[in-house]
N, C-alpha and C positions, 0 to 999 in steps of 0.2 A: 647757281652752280658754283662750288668754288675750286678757284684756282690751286691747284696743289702746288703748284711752281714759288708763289709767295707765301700762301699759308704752311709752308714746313719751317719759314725762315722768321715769319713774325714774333711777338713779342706777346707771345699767349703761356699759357698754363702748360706742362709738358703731358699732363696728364689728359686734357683736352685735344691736344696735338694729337694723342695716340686714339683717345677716343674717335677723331674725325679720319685718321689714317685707315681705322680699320671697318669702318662705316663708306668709305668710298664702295664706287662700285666701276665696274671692268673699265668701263668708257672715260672714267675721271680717271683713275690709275694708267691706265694707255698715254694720256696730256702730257705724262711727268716729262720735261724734256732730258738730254743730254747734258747742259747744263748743269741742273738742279742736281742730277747723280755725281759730276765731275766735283760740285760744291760738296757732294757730302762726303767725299770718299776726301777730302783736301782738310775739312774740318776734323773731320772723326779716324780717319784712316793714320795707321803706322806710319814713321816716315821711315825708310828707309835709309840707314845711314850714311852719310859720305854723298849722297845725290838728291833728285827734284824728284823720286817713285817713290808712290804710296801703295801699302797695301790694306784695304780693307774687309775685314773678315766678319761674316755675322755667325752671331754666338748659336753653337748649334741647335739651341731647343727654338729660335726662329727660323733656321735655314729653311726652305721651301726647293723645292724639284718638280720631278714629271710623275709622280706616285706609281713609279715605275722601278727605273733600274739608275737614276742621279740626281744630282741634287747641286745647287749650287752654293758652293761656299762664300764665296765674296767679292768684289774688285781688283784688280791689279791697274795700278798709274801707272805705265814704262816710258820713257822718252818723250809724257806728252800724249799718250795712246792709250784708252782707255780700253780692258778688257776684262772677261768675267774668267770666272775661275768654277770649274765644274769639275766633281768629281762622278765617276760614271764606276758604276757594279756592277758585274755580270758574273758565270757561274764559274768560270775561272780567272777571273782579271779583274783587278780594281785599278783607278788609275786616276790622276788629276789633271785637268787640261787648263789649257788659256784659250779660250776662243775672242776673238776683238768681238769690241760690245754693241758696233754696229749692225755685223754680220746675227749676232743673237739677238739683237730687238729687231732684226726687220719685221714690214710687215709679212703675216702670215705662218707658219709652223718653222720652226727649225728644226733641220733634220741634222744629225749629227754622226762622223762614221768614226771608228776606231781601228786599223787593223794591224792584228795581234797575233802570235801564233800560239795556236791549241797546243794542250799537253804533248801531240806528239807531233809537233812541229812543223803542221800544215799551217799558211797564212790564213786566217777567217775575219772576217768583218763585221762588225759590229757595233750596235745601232743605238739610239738616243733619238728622242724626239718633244719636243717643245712646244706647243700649241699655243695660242694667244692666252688663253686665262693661266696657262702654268705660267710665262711671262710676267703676266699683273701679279701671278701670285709674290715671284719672286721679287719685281719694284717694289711690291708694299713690306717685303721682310726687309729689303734695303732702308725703305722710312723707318720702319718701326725699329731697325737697329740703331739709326745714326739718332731716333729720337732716346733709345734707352741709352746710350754711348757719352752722348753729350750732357745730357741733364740725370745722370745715375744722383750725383748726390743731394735732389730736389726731388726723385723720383723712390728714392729709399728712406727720406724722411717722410712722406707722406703713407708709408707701410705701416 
């Protein structure tokens, strides 16, 4: 069984990296700790300027969601505080959120609420939901991003 905590960090092939990233399966991707995503977002992530916040964003044709109605776009570092950044679609509202990145890997579903007022100005509530595999889906677009991020100009000479 390998570790994804060190093997994201080793000293392999970036092409092999992505090969093994996306050959995991739900229970090794679940492993990844808190850690290893703080590392990636500090390596690969924006810094923000004038401060110690990173933003890290993955390139939309990885982005992964609930093949629903969101999708998450990427990391946000604030004060030391790790949180995910979701964007949520519905039939009249689109909108981006911060949720802390605890609260979204717990275990079990995350359920997620919105509330917004419909065209005619009544407040409604509105829904998101997260299941454990749409989770693994999203840690592994996070690898796969910080590996395409980091090693882009060893992974476009090999094209």
């Amino acid at each position: 069984m390998i570790d994804v905590n060190t093997e994201l960090f080793k000293r392999t092939s970036p092409v092999r990296k992505i090969g093994i990233i996306e050959n995991l399966k739900q229970e090794e991707l679940s492993r990844i700790s808190e850690t290893t995503i703080l590392r990636i977002v500090k390596e690969t992530g924006r810094r923000i300027r004038g401060t110690r916040d990173y933003e890290f964003y993955v390139h939309p044709d990885r982005r992964k969601g609930n093949k629903w109605n969101s999708v998450i776009e990427g990391l946000w570092l604030y004060k030391g505080k790790l949180s995910v950044m979701v964007y949520v679609q519905f039939s009249n509202t689109d909108t981006s959120l911060i949720v802390p990145f605890n609260d979204f890997f717990r275990k079990g579903d995350f359920k997620g609420t919105i509330k917004r007022d419909d065209r005619y100005g009544n407040l409604q509530t509105y829904y998101y939901v997260y299941d454990e595999k749409d989770k693994v889906e999203v840690i592994r677009s996070f690898c796969l991003e910080y590996i395409n991020t980091k090693y882009k100009s060893k992974l476009s000479n090999n094209e």
